[in-house]
mmJSON file of the N, C-alpha and C atoms, coordinates in Angstrom:
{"data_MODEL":{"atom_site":{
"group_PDB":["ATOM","ATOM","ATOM","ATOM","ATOM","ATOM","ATOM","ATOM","ATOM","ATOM","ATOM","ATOM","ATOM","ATOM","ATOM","ATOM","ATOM","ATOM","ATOM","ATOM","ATOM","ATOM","ATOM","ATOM","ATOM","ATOM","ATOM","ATOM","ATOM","ATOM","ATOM","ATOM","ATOM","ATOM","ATOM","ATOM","ATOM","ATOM","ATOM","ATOM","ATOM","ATOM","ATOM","ATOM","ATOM","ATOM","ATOM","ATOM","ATOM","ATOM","ATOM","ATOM","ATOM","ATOM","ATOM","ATOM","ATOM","ATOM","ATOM","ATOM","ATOM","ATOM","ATOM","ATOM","ATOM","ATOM","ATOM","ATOM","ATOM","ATOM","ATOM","ATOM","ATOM","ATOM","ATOM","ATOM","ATOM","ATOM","ATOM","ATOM","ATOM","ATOM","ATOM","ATOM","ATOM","ATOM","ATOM","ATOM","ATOM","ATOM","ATOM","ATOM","ATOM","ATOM","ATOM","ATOM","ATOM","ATOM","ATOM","ATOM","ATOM","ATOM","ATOM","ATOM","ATOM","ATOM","ATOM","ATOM","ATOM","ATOM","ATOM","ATOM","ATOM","ATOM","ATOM","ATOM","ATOM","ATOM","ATOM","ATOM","ATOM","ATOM","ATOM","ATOM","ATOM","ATOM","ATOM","ATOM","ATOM","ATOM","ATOM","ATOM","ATOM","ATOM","ATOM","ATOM","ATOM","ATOM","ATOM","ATOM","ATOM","ATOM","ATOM","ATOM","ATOM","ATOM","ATOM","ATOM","ATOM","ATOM","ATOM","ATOM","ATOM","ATOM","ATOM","ATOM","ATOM","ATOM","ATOM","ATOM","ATOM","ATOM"],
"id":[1,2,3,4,5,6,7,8,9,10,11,12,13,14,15,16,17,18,19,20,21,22,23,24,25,26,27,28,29,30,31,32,33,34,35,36,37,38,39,40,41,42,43,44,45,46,47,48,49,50,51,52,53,54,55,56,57,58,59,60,61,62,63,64,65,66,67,68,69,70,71,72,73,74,75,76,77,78,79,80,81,82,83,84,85,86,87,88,89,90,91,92,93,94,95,96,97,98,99,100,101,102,103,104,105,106,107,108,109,110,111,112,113,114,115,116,117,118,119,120,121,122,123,124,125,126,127,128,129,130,131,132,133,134,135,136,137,138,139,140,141,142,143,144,145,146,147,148,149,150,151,152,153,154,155,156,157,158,159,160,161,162],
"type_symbol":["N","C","C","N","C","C","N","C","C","N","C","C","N","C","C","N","C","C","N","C","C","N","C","C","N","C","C","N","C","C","N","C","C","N","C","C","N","C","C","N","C","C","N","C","C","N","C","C","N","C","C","N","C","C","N","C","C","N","C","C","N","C","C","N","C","C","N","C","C","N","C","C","N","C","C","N","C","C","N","C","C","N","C","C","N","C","C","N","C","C","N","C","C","N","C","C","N","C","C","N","C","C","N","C","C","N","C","C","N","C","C","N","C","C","N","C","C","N","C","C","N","C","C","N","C","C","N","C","C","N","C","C","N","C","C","N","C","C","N","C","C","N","C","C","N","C","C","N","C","C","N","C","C","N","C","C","N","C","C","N","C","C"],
"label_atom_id":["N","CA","C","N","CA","C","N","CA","C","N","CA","C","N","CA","C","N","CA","C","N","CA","C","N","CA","C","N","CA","C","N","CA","C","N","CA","C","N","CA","C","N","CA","C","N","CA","C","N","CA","C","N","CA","C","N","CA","C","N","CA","C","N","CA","C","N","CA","C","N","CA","C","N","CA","C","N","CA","C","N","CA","C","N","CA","C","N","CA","C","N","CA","C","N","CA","C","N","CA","C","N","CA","C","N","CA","C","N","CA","C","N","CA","C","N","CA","C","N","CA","C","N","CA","C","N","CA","C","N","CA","C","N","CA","C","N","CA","C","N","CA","C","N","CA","C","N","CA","C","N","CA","C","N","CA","C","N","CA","C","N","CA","C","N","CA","C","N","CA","C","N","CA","C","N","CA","C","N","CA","C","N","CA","C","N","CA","C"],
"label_alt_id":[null,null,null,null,null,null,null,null,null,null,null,null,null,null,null,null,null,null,null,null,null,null,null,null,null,null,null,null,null,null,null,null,null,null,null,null,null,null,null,null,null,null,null,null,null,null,null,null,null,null,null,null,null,null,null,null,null,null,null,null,null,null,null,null,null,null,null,null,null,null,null,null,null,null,null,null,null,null,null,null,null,null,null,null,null,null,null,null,null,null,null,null,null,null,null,null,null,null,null,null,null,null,null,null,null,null,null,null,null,null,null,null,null,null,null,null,null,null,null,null,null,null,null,null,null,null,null,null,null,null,null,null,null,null,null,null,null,null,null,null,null,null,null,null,null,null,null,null,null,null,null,null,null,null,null,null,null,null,null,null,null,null],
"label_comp_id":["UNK","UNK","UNK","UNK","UNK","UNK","UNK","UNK","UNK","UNK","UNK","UNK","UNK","UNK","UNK","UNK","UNK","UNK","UNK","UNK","UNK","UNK","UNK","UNK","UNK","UNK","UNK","UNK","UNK","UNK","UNK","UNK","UNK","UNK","UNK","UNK","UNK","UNK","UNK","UNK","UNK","UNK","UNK","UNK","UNK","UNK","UNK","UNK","UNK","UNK","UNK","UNK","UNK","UNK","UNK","UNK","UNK","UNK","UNK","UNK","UNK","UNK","UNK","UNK","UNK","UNK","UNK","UNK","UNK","UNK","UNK","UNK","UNK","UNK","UNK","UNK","UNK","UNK","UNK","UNK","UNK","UNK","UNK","UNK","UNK","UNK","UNK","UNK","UNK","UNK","UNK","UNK","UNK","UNK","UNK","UNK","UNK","UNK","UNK","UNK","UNK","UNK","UNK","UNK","UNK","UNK","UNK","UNK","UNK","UNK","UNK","UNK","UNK","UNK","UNK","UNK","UNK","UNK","UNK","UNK","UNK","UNK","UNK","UNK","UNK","UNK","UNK","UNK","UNK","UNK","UNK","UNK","UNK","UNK","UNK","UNK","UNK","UNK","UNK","UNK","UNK","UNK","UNK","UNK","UNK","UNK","UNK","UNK","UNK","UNK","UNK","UNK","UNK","UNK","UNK","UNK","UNK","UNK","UNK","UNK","UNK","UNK"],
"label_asym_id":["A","A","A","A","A","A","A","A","A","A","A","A","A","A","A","A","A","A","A","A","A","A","A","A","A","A","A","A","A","A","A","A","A","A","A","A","A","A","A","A","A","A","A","A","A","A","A","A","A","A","A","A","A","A","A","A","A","A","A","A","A","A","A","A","A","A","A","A","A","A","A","A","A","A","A","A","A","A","A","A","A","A","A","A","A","A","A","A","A","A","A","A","A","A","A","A","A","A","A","A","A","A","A","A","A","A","A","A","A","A","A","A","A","A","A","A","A","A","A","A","A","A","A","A","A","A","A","A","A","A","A","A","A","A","A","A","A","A","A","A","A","A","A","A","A","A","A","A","A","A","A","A","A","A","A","A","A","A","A","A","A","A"],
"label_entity_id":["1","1","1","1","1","1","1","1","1","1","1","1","1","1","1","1","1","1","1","1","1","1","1","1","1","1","1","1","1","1","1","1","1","1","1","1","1","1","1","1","1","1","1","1","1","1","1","1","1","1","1","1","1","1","1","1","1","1","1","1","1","1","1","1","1","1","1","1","1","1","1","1","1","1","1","1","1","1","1","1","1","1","1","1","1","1","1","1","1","1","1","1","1","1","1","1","1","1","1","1","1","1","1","1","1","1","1","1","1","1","1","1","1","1","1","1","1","1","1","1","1","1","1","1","1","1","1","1","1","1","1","1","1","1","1","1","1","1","1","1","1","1","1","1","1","1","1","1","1","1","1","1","1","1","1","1","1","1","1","1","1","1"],
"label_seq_id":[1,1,1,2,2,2,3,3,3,4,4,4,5,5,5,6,6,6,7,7,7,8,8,8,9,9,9,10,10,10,11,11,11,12,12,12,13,13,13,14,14,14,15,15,15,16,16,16,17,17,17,18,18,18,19,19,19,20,20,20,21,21,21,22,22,22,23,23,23,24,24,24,25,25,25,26,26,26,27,27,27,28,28,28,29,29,29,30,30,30,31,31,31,32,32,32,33,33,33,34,34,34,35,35,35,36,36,36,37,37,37,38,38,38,39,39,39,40,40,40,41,41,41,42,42,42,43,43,43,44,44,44,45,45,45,46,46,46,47,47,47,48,48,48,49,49,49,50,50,50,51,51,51,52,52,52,53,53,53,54,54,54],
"pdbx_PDB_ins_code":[null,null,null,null,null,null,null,null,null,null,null,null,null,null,null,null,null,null,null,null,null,null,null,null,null,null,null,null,null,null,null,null,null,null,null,null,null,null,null,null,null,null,null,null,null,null,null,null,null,null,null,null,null,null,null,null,null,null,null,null,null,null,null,null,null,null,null,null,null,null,null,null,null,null,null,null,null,null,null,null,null,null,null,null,null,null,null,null,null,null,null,null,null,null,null,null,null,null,null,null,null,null,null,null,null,null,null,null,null,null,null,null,null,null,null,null,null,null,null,null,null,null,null,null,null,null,null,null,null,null,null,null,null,null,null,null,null,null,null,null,null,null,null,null,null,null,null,null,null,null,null,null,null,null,null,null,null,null,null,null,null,null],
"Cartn_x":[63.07,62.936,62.556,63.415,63.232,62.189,61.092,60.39,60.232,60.183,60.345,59.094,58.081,56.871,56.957,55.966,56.091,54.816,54.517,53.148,53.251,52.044,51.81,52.35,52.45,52.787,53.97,54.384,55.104,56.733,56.794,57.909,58.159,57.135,57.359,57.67,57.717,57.698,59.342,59.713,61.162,62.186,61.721,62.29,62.744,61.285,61.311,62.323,62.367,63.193,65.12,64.613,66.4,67.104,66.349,66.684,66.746,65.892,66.303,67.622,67.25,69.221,70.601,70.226,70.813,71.281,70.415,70.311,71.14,70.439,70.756,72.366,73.155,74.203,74.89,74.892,75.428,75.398,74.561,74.405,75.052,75.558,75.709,74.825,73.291,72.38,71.681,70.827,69.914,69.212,68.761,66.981,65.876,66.137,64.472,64.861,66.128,65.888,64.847,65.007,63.372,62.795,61.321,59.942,59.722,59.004,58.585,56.832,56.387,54.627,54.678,53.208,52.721,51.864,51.824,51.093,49.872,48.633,47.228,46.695,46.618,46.025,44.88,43.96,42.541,42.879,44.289,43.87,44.231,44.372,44.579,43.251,42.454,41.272,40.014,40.382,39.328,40.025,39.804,40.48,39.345,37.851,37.182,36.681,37.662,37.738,38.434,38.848,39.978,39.381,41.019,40.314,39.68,40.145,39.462,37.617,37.111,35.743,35.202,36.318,35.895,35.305],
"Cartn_y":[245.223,244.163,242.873,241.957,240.399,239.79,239.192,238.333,237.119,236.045,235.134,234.213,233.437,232.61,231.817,231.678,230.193,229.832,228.572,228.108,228.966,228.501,229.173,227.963,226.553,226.01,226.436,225.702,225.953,225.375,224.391,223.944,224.732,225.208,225.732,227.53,227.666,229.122,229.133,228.256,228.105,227.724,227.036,227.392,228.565,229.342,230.756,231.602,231.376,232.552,231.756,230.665,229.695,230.553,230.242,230.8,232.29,233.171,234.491,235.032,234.491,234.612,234.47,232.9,232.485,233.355,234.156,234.732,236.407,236.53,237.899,237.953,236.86,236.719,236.763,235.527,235.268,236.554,237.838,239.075,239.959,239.796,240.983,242.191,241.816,242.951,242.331,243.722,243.3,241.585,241.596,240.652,240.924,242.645,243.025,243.298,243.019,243.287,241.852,241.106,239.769,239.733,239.576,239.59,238.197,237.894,236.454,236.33,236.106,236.431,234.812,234.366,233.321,233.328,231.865,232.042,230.895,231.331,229.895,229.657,228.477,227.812,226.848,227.375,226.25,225.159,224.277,223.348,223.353,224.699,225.103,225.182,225.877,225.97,224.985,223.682,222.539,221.881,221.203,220.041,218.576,219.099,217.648,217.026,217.609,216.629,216.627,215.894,215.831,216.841,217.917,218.729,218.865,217.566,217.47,217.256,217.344,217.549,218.36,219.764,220.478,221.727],
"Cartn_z":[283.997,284.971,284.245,284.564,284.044,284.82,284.489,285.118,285.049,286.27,286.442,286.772,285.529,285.71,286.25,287.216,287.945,288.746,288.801,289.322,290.769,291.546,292.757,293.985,293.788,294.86,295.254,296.98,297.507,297.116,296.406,295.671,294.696,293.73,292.895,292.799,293.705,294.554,294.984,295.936,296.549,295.231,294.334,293.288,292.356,291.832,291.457,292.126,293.373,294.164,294.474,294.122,294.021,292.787,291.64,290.06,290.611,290.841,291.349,291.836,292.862,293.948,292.678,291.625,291.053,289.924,289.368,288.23,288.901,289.861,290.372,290.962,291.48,291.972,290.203,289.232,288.206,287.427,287.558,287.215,287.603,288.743,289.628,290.147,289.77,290.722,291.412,291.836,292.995,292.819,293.333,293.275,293.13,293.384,292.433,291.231,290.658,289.309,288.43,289.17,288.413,289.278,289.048,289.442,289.278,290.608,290.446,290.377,288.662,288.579,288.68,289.392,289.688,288.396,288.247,286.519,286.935,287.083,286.752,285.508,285.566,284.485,284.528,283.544,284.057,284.727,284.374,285.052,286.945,287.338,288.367,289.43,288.203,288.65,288.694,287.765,287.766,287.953,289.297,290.103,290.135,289.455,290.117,289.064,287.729,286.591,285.671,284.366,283.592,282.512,282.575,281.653,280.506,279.193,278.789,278.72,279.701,279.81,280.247,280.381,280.824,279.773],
"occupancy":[1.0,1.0,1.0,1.0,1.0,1.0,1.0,1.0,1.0,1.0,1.0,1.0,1.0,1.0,1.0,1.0,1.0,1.0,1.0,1.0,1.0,1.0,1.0,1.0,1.0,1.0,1.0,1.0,1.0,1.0,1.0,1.0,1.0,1.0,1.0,1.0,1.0,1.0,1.0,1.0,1.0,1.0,1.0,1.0,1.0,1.0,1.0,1.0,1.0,1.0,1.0,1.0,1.0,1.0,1.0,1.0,1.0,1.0,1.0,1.0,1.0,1.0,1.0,1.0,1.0,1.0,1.0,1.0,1.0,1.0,1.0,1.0,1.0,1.0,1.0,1.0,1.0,1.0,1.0,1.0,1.0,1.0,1.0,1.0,1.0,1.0,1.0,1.0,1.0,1.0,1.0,1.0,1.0,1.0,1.0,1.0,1.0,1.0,1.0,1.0,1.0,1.0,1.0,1.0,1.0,1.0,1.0,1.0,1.0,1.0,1.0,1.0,1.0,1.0,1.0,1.0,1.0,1.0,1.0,1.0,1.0,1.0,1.0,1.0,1.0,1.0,1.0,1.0,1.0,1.0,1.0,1.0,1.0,1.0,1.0,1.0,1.0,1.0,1.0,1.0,1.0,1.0,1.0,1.0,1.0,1.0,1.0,1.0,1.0,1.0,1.0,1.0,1.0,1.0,1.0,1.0,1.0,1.0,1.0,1.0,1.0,1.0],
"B_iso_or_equiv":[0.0,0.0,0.0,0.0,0.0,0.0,0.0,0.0,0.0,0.0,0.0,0.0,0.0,0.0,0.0,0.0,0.0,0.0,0.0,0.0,0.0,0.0,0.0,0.0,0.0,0.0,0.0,0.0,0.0,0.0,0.0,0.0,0.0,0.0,0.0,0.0,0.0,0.0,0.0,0.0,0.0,0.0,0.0,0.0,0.0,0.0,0.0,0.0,0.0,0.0,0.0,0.0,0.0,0.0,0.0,0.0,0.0,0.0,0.0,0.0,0.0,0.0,0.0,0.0,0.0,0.0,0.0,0.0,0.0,0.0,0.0,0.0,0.0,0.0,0.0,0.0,0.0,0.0,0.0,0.0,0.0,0.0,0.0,0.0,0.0,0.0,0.0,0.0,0.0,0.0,0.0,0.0,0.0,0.0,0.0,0.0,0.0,0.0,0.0,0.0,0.0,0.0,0.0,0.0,0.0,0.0,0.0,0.0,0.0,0.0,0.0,0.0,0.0,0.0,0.0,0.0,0.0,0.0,0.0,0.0,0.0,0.0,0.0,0.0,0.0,0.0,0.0,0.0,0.0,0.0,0.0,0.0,0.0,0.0,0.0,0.0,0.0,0.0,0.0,0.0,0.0,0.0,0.0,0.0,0.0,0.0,0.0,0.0,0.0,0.0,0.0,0.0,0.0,0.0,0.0,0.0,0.0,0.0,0.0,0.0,0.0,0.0],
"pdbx_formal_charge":[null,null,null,null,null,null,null,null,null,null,null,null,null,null,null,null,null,null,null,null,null,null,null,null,null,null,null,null,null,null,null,null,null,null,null,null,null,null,null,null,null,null,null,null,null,null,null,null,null,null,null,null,null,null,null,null,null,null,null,null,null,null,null,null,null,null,null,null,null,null,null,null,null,null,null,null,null,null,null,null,null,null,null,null,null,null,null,null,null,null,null,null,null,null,null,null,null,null,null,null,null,null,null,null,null,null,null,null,null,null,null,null,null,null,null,null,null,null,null,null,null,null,null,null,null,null,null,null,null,null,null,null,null,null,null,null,null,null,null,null,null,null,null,null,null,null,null,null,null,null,null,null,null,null,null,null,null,null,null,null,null,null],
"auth_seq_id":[1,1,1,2,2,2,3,3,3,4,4,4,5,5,5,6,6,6,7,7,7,8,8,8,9,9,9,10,10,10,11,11,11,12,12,12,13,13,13,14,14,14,15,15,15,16,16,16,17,17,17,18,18,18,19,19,19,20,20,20,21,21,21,22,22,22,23,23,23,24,24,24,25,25,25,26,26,26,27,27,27,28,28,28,29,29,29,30,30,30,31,31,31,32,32,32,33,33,33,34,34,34,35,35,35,36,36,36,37,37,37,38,38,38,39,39,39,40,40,40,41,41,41,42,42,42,43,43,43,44,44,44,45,45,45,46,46,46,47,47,47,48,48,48,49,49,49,50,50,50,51,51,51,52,52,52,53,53,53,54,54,54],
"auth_comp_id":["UNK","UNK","UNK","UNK","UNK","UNK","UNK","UNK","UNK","UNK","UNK","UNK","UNK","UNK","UNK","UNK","UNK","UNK","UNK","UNK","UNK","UNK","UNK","UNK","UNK","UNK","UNK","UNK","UNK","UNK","UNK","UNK","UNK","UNK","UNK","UNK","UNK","UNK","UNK","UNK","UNK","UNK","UNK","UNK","UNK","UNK","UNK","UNK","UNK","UNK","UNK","UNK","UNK","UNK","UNK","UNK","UNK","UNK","UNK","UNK","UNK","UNK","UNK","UNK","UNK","UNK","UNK","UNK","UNK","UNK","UNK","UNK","UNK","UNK","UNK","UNK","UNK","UNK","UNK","UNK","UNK","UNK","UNK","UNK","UNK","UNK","UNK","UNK","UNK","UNK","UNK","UNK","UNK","UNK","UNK","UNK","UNK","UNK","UNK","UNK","UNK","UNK","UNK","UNK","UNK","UNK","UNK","UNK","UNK","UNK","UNK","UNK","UNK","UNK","UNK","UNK","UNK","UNK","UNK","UNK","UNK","UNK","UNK","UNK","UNK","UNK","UNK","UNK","UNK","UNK","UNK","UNK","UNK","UNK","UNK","UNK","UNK","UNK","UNK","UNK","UNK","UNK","UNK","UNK","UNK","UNK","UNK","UNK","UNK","UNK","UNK","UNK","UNK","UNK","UNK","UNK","UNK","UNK","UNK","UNK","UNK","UNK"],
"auth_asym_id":["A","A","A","A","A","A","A","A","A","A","A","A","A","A","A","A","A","A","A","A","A","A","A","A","A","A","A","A","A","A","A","A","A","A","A","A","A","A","A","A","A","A","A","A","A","A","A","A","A","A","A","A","A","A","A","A","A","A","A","A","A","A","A","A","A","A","A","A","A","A","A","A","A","A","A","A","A","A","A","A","A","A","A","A","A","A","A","A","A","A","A","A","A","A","A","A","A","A","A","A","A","A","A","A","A","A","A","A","A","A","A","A","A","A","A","A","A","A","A","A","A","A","A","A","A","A","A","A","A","A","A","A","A","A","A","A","A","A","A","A","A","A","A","A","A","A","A","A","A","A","A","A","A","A","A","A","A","A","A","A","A","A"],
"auth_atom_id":["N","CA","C","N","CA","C","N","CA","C","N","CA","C","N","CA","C","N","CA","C","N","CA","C","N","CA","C","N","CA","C","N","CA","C","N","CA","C","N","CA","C","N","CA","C","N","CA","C","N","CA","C","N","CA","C","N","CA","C","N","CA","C","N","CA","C","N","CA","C","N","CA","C","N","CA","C","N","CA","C","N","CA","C","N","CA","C","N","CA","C","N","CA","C","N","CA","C","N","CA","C","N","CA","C","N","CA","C","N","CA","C","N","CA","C","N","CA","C","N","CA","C","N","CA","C","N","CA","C","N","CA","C","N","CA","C","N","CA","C","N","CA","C","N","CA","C","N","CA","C","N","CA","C","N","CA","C","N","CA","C","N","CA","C","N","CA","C","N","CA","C","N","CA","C","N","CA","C","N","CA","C","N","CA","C","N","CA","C"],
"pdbx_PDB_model_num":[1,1,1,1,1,1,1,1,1,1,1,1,1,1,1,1,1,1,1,1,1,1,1,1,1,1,1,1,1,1,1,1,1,1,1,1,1,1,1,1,1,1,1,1,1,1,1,1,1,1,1,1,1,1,1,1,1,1,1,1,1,1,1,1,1,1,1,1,1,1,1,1,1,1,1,1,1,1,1,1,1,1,1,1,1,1,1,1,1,1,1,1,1,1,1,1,1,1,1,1,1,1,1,1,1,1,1,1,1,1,1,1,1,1,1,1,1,1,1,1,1,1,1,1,1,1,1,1,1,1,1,1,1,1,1,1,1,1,1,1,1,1,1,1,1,1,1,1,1,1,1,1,1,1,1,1,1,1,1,1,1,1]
}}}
């Protein structure tokens, strides 16, 4: 199974699963053959300053 990284927003989500369809049609299999993992990153998690100070 191919997996497919991608942030957690909602743009970035409807994307993940655009490339999916995309990949899975241009393949010829399913759509569970890629996994779509949501990927965080500190700066996901510190929003109430620049990361460098963090």
């Amino acid at each position: 199974m191919a997996v497919i990284g991608t942030r957690g927003s909602p743009l970035a989500l409807t994307q993940a699963h655009e490339v999916r369809s995309r990949l899975a049609q241009a393949h010829g299999v399913s759509q569970d053959a890629f996994a779509i993992r949501v990927i965080k990153t500190s700066g996901d998690a510190i929003q109430d300053r620049p990361l460098y100070e963090a």
